[in-house]
C-alpha positions in Angstrom: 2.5 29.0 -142.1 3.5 25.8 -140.8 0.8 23.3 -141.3 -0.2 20.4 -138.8 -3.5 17.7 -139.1 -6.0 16.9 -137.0 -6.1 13.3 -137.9 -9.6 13.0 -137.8 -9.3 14.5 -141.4 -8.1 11.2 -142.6 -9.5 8.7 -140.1 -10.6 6.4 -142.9 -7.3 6.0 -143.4 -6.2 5.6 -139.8 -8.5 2.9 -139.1 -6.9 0.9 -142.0 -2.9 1.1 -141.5 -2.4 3.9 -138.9 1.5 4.1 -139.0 1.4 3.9 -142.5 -1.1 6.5 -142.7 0.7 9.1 -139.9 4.1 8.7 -142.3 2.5 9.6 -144.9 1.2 12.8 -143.4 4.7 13.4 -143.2 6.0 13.1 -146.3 3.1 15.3 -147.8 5.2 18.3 -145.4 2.7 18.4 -142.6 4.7 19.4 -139.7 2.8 18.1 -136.8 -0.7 16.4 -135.7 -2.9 17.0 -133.8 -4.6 13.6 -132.2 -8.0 12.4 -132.2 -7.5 8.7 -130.7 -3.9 7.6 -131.1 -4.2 4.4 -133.1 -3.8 1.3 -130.2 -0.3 2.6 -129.9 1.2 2.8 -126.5 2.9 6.6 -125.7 6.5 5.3 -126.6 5.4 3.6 -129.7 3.8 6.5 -130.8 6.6 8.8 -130.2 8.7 6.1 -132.4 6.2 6.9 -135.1 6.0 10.7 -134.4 9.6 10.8 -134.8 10.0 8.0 -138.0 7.9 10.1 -139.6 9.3 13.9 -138.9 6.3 15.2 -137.1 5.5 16.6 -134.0 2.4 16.3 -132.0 0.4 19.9 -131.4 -1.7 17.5 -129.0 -4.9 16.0 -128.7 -8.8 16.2 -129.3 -9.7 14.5 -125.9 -13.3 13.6 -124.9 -15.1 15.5 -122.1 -15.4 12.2 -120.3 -11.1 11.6 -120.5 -11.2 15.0 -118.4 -13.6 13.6 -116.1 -12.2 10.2 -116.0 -9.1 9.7 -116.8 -7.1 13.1 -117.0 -3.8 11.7 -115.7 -3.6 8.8 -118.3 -4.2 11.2 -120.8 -1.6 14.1 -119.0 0.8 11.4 -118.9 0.7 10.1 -122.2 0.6 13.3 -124.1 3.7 14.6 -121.7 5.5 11.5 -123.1 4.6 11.9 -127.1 5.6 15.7 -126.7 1.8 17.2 -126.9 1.9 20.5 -126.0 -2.3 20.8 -125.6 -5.0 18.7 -125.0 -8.2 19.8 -126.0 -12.0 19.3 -125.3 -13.4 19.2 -128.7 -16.8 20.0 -127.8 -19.4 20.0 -124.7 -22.7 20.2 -124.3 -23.3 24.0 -123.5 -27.4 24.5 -123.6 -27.5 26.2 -120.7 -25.6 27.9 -117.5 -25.3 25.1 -115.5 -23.9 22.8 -118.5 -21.3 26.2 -119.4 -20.0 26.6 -115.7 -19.6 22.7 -115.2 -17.8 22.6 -118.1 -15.7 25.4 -117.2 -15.0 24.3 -113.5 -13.6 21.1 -115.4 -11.5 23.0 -117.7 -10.0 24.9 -115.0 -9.3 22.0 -112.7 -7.7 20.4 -115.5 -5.7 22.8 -116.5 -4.1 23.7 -113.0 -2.9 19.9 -113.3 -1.7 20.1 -117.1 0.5 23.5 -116.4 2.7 22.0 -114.2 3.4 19.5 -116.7 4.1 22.0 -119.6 0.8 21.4 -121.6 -2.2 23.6 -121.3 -5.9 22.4 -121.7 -8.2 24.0 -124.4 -11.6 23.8 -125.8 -12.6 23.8 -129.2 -16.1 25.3 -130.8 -18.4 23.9 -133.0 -21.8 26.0 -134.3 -23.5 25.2 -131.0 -21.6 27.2 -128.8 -23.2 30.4 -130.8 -26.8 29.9 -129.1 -27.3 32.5 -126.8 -27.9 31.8 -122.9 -28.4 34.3 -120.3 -28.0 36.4 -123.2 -24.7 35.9 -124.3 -23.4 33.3 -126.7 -22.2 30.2 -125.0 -18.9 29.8 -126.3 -18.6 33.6 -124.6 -19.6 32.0 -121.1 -17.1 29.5 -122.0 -13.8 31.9 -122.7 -15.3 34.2 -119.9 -15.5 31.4 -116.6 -12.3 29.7 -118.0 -8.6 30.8 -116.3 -6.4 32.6 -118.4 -4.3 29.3 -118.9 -7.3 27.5 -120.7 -6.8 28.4 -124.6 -9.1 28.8 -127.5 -9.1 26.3 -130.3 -11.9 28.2 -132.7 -12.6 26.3 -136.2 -13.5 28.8 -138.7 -15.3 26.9 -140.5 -17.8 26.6 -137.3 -17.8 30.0 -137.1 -18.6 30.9 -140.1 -21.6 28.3 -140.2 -23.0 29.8 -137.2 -23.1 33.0 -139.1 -19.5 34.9 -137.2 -17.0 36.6 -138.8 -13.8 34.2 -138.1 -11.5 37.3 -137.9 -13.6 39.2 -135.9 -13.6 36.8 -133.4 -10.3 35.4 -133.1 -9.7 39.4 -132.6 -11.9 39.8 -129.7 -10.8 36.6 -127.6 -6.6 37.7 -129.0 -4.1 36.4 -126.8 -6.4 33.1 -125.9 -6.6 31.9 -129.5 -3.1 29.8 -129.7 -5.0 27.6 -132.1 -6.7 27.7 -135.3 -8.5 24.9 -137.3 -8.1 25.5 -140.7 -11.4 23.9 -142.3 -12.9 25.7 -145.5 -16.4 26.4 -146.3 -18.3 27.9 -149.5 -21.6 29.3 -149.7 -23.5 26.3 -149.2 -22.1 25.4 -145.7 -20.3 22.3 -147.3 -16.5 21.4 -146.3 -14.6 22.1 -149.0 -10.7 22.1 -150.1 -8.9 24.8 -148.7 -8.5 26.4 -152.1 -12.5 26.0 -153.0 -14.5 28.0 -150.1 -15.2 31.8 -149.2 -12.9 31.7 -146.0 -9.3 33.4 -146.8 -6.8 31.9 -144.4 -4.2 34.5 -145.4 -6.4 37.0 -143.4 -7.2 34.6 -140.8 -3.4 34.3 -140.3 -3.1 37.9 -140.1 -6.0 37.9 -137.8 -4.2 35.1 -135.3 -1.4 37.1 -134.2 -1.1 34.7 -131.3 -2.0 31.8 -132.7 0.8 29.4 -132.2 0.0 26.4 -134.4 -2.7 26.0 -137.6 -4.4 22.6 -137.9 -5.6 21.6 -141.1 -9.1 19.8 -140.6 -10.9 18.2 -143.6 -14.1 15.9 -143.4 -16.5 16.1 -146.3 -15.1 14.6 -149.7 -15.7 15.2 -153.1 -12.8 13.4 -154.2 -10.2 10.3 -152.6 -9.0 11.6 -149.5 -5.5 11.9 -149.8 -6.0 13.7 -153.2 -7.8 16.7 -150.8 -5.5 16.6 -148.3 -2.6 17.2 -150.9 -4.2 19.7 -152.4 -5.5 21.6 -149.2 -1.5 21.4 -148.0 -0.9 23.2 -151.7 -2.6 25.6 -151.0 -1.8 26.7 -147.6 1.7 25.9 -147.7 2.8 29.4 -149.0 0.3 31.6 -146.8 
């Protein structure tokens, strides 16, 4: 399993020495990243960086608001730093109208990003597991979206909104290309990958189309960069 980071994990770190910070992601063995704000860099400083440090960008967690606003800016600079997704990491879903707006945004984006080699995703938190017009909203979501729009499902969201991770990533198959990696125990806390009741060697097994894995960390028990090594540890040999 080839391992990449959604940089949120370690945004305390980001926000203090952000080149400093992606190289070392590197030289813990982390393949690629995956972006959430990209650190005041312009796109060919950033490739610089990508490239200093041996990584390769999966893509980017991009605001609903960049896809309303400012889609090309973001198309543009993700083409250039070699992104090969950009995903909305969460909408407001509560009900039909917010689930087919969202969609029609999606879709529209993604006819733009295809021609460009990137395709356009969304990515689930619990919310999406409300039920509207009787169906859960992430459903709605997968459902009014192209073909061409991929899955990003956390399993760590899943699992807190009381679905079976592999179940699901079964059901929606060839549209899951990505998988966040987050751990969880009993107690719905974020935990290191090693710690939880989540096994990613079945989720693996599971994501049979999954093309990358993305690490994502946020609740600490210990420094930071100690729980990102050891989360790499473990999932380095699945």
């Amino acid at each position: 399993m080839d391992i990449s980071l959604q940089l949120w994990s370690i945004n305390s770190e980001t926000q203090k020495d952000f080149a400093g910070a992606i190289k070392r992601v590197g030289e813990i063995g982390f393949k690629g990243v995956e972006f959430a704000g990209y650190g005041g860099l312009n796109a060919s400083e950033q490739a610089q960086l990508l490239k200093d440090s041996g990584l390769y960008s999966v893509g980017s967690h991009s605001g609903l608001s960049i896809f309303e606003e400012s889609f090309e800016a973001e198309l543009e600079y993700s083409k250039s730093i070699g992104s090969k997704y950009i995903v909305c990491p969460g909408a407001k879903v509560d009900t039909m109208e917010d689930i087919k707006y969202l969609a029609d945004v999606l879709n529209k984006a993604s006819k733009r990003a295809v021609k460009e080699g990137i395709k356009v995703g969304y990515h689930n938190h619990d919310h999406e597991f409300v039920k509207v017009d009787g169906k859960y909203a992430m459903d709605w979501v997968a459902e009014l979206t192209d073909d061409d729009v991929i899955l990003e499902l956390d399993v760590f969201w899943l699992a807190y909104a009381g679905i079976d991770p592999i179940e699901y990533i079964k059901k929606w198959g060839k549209r899951v290309e990505l998988i966040h990696i987050k751990q969880i125990d009993d107690k719905k806390a974020n935990v290191d990958a090693g710690d939880g009741i989540l096994d990613f060697k079945k989720i693996k097994e599971a994501s049979q189309y999954a093309k990358f894995f993305v690490l994502e960390h946020e609740e600490y028990d210990k420094p930071v960069w100690d729980a990102i090594q050891n989360d790499f540890d473990h999932l380095k040999n699945i």
